[in-house]
C-alpha positions, 0 to 999 in steps of 0.5 A, spaced: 124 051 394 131 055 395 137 054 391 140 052 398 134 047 399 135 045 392 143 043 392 142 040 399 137 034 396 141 033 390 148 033 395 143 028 399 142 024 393 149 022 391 151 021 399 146 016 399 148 013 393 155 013 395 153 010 402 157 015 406 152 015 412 155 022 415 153 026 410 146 024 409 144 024 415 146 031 417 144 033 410 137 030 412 137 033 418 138 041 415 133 039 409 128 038 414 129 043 418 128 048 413 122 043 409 119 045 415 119 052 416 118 053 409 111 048 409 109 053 417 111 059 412 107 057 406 113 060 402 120 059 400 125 062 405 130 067 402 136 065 402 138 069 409 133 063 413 136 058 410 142 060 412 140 061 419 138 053 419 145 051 418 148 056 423 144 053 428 145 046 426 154 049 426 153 053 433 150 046 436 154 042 433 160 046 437 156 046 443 155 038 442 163 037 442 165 042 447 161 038 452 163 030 449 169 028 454 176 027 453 175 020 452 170 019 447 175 021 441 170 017 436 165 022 438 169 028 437 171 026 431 165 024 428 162 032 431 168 035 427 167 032 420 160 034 422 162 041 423 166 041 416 161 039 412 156 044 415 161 050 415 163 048 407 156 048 405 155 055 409 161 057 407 159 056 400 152 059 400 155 066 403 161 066 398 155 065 393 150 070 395 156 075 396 158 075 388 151 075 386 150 081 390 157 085 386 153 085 380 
């Protein structure tokens, strides 16, 4: 299992304990994802697949708010809290991976 697998379930975890919704489900939507590619691979994803799941899940996210109508504001809001936190986590592990690579 990925470093990035492995922070996501924990981060899961403590969503679902805090009830907060938003967060667990988009969450469980990435930990699928790649809980799945690994389970056809018959290994663990380097680091770069995993990434690539949230970048999907970041470029549909985009597409999902470009395509909402001007009125649906509840809807927008809710697809640019998703986009936050998927770009966090992305941003996270692409800053980690860069300072493990200085050394």
């Amino acid at each position: 299992m990925g470093e990035l697998l492995l922070q996501l379930r924990k981060d899961n975890m403590k969503a679902m304990k805090e009830h907060d919704t938003l967060t667990k489900g988009v969450l469980s939507l990435v930990i699928s994802a790649i809980a799945l590619a690994e389970k056809e691979a018959g290994h663990t994803l380097e680091k770069n697949d995993e990434l690539a799941y949230i970048q999907r899940e970041i470029k549909q996210t985009n597409e999902t708010i470009e395509s909402i109508p001007e009125n649906r504001e509840d809807l927008k809001e809710e697809a640019q809290k998703k986009l936050v936190l998927l770009s966090s986590y992305f941003t996270k592990a692409v800053n980690r991976r860069r300072d493990s690579s200085d050394y």
